[in-house]
C-alpha positions in Angstrom: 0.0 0.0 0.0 1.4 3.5 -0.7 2.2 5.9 2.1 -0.2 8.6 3.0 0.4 11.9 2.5 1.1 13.9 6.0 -1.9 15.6 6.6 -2.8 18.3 8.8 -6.2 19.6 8.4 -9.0 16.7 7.4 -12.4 18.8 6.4 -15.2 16.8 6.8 -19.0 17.1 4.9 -21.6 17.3 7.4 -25.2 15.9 6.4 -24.5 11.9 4.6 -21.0 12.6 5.7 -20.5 13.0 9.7 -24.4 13.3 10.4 -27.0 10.7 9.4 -28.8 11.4 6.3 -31.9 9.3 4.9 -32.6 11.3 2.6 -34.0 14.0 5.0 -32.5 16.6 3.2 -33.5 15.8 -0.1 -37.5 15.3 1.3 -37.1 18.8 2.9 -36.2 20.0 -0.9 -38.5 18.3 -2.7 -41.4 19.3 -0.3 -40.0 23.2 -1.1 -41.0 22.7 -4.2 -43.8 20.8 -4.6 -45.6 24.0 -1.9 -44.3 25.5 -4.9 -46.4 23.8 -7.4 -43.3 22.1 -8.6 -43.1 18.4 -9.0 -39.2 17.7 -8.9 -38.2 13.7 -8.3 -36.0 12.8 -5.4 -33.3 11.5 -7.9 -32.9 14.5 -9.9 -32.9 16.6 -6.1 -29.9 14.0 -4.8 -27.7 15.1 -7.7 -27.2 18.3 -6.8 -26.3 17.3 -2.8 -23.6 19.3 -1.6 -24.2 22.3 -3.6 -25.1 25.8 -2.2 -28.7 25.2 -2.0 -29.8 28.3 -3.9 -27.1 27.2 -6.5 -28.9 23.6 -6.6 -32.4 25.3 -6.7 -31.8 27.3 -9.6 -30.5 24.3 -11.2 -33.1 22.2 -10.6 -35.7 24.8 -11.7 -33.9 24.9 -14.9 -34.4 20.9 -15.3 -37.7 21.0 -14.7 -38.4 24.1 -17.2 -40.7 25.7 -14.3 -40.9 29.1 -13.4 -40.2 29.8 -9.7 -38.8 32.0 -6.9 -35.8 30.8 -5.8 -35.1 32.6 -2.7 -39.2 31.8 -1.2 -38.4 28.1 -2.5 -34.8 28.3 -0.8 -36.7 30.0 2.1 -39.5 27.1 2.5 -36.7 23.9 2.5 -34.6 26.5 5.4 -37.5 26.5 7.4 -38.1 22.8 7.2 -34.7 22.1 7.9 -34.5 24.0 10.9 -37.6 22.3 12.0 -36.1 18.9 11.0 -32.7 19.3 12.9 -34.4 21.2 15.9 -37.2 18.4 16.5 -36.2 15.3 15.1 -35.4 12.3 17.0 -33.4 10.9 13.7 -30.6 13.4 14.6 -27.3 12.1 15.3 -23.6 11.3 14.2 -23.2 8.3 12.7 -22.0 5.6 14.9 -17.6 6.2 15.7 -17.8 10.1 13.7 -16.9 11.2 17.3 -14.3 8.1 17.7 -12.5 9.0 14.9 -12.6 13.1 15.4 -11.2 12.2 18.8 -8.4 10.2 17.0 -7.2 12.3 14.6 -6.9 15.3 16.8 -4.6 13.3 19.4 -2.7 12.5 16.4 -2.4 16.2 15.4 -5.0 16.5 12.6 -7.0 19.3 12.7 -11.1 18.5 12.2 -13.3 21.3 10.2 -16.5 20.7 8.3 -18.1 22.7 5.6 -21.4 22.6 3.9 -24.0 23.4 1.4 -26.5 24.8 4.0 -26.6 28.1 5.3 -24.9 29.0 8.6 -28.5 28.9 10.4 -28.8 25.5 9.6 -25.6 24.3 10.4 -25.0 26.3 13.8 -28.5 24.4 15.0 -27.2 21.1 13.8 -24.0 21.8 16.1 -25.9 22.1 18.7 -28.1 19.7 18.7 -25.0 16.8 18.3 -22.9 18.8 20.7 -20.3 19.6 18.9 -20.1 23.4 18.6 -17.6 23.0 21.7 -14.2 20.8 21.8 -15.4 18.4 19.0 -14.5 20.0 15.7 -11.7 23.0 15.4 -13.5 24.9 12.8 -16.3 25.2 10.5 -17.8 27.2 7.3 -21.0 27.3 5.8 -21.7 28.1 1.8 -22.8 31.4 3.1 -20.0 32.8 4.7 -18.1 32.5 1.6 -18.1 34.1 -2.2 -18.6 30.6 -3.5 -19.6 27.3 -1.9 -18.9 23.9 -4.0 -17.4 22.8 -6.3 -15.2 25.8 -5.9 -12.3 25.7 -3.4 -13.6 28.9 -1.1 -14.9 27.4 2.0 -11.3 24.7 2.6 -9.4 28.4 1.8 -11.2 30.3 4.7 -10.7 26.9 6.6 -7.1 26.7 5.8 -6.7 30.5 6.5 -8.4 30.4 10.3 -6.3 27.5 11.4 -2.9 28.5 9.6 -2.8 25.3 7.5 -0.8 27.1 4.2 0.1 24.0 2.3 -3.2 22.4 0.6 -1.2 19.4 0.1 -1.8 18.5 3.6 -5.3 19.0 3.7 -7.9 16.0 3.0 -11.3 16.3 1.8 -14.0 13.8 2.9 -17.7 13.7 1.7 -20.4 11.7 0.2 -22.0 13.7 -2.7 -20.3 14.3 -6.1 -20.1 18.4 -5.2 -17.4 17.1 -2.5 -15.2 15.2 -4.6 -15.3 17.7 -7.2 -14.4 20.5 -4.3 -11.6 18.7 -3.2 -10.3 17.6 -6.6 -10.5 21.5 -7.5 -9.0 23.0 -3.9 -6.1 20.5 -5.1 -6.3 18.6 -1.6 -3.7 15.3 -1.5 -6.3 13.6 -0.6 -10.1 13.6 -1.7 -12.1 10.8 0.1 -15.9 9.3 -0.8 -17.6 8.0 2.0 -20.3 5.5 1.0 -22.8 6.0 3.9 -24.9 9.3 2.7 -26.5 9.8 -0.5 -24.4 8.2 -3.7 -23.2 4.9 -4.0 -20.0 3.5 -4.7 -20.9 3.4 -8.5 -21.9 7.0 -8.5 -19.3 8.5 -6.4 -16.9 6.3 -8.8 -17.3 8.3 -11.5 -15.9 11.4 -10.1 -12.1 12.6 -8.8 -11.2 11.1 -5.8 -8.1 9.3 -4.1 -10.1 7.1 -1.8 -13.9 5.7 -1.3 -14.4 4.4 2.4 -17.3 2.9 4.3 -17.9 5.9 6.4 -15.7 7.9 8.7 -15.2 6.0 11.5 -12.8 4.0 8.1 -10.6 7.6 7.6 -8.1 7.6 10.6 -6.5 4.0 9.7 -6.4 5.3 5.9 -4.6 8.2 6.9 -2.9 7.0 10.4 -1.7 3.8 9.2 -2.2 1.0 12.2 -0.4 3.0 14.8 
């Protein structure tokens, strides 16, 4: 087996990736638009996972040839999120997310995550796991950044806020297409597919990637080796 690269920073997706997703983002979307009178199927909605959701909106409106607001329709699925991660029982990491973030950071590896959704969404999912405290180092939502995936922006402003200058030490993990193609573009050494969340191995074969992995709790012996 080849060595790993050395890596410093390891930025993590969040819904599919370190958070349990069946499909509960992609219902949240599709009911968005069908309040909108607009019948989009739930295939068609999981290919644009990982995108900037108003990014993916607009896309999908363009697919489905319909006219439609895309900030009230982007509005609609942030309200049902919210609702969804503040109420739901179904929230939770999935099982050794925490296991392995605890491992990696006694081994030196910074943890950061970054995400399509909006920082409202993602600071209530923090929350509710427990981990905007001690668990993670850093995080970035599409929001808080010019451009979210498949551009490079949001592992930049991580990189910048915890001093990590080489991107050649930095690995990318996530389940969608949008996070391969993110890492692939940001140039990270390594670019990791985790087969838990929303594409299969098939899918997530056809797109740039270094690795494709079971689920997280798979990452720190990829990258740690057996020590």
């Amino acid at each position: 087996m080849p060595l790993m690269p050395d890596i410093d920073l390891a930025v993590f997706d969040i819904a599919g990736t370190t958070i349990r997703d069946s499909d509960y983002v992609n219902l949240c979307l599709q009911e968005a638009f069908t309040s909108a009178g607009i019948e989009v199927p739930l295939p068609q909605i999981n290919a644009t996972m990982g995108l900037p959701k108003p990014i993916a909106i607009e896309r999908l409106l363009e697919e489905a040839g319909a006219e439609g607001d895309v900030d009230s329709i982007h509005t609609d699925f942030v309200q049902r999120m919210k609702r969804f991660y503040l109420e739901s029982d179904d929230v939770a990491p999935y099982e050794g997310v925490e296991e392995a973030f605890a491992t990696l950071r006694e081994s030196g590896i910074r943890i950061a995550l970054d995400t399509g959704f909006s920082s409202d969404i993602t600071s209530i999912i923090l929350s509710r796991v427990g981990w905007d405290s001690g668990v993670i180092d850093a995080f970035v939502s599409s929001d808080e950044v010019e451009r979210g995936r498949p551009y490079p922006d949001m592992i930049h402003h991580l990189m910048k806020e915890l001093g990590v200058s080489d991107v050649k030490r930095v690995a990318k993990i996530g389940d969608a297409p949008a996070d391969m193609n993110e890492g692939t573009n940001t140039g990270c050494a390594m670019v990791v597919g985790v087969l838990c969340g929303t594409h299969t191995e098939a899918q997530l074969s056809e797109y740039p990637h270094t690795h494709l992995i079971e689920s997280v709790r798979d990452f720190p012996k990829l990258v740690l080796g057996d020590q």
